[in-house]
C-alpha positions, -999 to 999 in steps of 0.1 A, spaced: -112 -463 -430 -121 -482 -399 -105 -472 -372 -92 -506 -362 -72 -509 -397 -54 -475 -391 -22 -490 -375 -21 -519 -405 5 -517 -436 -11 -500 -468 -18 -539 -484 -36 -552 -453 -59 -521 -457 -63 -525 -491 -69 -564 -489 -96 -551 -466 -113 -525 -492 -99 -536 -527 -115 -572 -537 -105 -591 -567 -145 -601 -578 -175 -584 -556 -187 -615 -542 -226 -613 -542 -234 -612 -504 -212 -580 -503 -235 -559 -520 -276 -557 -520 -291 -575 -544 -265 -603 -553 -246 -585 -582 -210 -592 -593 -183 -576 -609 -191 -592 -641 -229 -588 -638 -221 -550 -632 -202 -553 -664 -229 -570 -685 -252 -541 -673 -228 -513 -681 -218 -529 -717 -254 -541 -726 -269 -508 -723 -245 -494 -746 -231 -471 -716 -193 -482 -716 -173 -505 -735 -142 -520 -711 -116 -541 -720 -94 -560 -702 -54 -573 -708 -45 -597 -691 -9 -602 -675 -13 -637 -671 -41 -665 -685 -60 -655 -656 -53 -624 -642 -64 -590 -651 -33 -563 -655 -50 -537 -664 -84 -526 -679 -96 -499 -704 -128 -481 -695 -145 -455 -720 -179 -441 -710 -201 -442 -743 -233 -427 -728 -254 -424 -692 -288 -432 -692 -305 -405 -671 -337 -417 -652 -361 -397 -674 -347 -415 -702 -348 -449 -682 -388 -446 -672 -400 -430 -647 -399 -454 -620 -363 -465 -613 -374 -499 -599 -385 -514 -632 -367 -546 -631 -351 -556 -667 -336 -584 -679 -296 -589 -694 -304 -601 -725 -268 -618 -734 -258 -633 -701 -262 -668 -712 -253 -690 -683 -283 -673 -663 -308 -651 -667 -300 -616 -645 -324 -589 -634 -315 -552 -625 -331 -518 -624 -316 -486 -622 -302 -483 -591 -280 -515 -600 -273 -498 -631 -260 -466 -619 -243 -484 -586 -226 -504 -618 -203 -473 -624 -184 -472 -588 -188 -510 -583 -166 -526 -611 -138 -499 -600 -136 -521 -568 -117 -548 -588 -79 -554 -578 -57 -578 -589 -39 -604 -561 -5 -581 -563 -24 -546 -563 -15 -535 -595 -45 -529 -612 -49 -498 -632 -79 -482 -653 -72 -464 -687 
């Protein structure tokens, strides 16, 4: 934690750290939460589910890890851009790196009232 958020109530430091959706300048490469998703669930690594509390936001989510693809198994250079294949509003690139930064990145989601949980 930044020093200058020490003195700042829990929620204010979280606000800081916690983000509803990884907005694409945040992080190299322009991914979002939901592009970290795709990545995860279209290479047959995780399968997560969210219920919602209300229409729109996320209570809670279940995460189960199904497999990870080593880079040996990948190819041997992890730079090798693919392509998602079922991302149909746009057509988005990643390589390993993105792939394996997927695993931390979509646990950075919180909900507006902070009471998000992972099963």
């Amino acid at each position: 934690i930044d020093q200058g958020y020490l003195s700042l109530p829990p929620e204010k430091i979280a606000k800081k750290y916690l983000i509803e959706y990884i907005e694409p300048n945040l992080f190299l490469g322009g991914k979002t939460r939901m592009i970290y998703e795709y990545i995860l669930n279209e290479t047959g690594s995780t399968s997560i589910v969210h219920k919602y509390r209300t229409s729109t936001e996320i209570g809670f989510s279940k995460f189960q890890i199904k497999k990870v693809i080593c880079l040996n198994e990948s190819g041997s250079n992890p730079l090798v851009i693919r392509f998602l294949k079922n991302l149909g509003y746009c057509q988005k690139q990643y390589n390993y790196y993105d792939y394996m930064n997927a695993f931390e990145k979509i646990f950075l989601f919180q909900n507006s009232e902070f009471k998000h949980s992972w099963l």
